[in-house]
N, C-alpha and C positions, 0 to 999 in steps of 0.2 A: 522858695525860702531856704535858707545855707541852714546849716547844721542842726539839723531837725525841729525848726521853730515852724509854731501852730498859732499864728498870732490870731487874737479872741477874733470873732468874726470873719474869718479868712473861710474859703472854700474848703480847705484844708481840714480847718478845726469843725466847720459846720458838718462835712459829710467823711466822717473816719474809714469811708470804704476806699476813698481813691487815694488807692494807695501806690499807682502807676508809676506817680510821679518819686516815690519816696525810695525806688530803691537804691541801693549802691551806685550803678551804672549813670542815673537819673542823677543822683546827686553832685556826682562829680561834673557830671557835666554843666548843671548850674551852675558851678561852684565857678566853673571854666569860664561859662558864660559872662558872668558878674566879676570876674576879676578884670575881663576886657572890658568893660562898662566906665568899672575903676580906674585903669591903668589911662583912659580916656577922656574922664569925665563926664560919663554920660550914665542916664538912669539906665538899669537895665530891662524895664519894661518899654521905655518906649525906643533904647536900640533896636531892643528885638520885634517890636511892630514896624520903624524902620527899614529893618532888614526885608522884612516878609512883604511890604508893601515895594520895595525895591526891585523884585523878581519880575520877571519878563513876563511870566506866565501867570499871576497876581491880579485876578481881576476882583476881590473883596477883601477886607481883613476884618473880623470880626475880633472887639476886642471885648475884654470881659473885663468890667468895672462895678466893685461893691461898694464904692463911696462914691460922692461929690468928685471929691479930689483927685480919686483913680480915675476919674473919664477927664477930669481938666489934664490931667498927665498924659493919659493915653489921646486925648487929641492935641496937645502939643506935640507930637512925634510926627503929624506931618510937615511941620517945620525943619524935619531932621533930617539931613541927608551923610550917610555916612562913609566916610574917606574909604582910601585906597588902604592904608594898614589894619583899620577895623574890619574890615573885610575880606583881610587876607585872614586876619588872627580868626573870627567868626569860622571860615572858611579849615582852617586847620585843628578848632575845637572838632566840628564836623566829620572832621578824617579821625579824629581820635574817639568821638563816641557817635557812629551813625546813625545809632538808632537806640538810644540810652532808654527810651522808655516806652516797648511795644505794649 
């Protein structure tokens, strides 16, 4: 979620302890993430299962869906295969936050 939105039902809003994902570092790097998504036109959940199913060493991808909708999203992503510039850019967010949220 970009600029500190809790939308009602979201894992976010339900459990206020994880808070891993919320800090500075974390944020920006969403921010990072989702603008390449943008710049694309691609959702940014299912780039980013995309990606992670993409890896050589990827043998599951567990995706986390609280609606209907989010699992028909998150299983439309393996339809996705994503180019040589999204993966360069993915790849240089990466070098810019390597580890945004321990």
């Amino acid at each position: 979620y970009l600029d500190g939105a809790r939308p009602a039902g979201s894992r976010l809003a339900r459990y206020t302890h994880y808070t891993r994902y919320s800090s500075p570092q974390a944020e920006a790097a969403t921010a990072a993430y989702v603008r390449i998504a943008a710049e694309h036109g691609l959702d940014p959940a299912q780039m980013a299962l995309a990606f992670v199913v993409a890896q050589p060493f990827t043998t599951s991808c567990i995706i986390g869906a609280t609606t209907t909708g989010q699992l028909g999203s998150n299983l439309a992503s393996t339809d996705l295969t994503l180019d040589k510039e999204v993966l360069a850019a993915i790849e240089a967010v990466h070098r810019e936050h390597p580890n945004p949220a321990p």
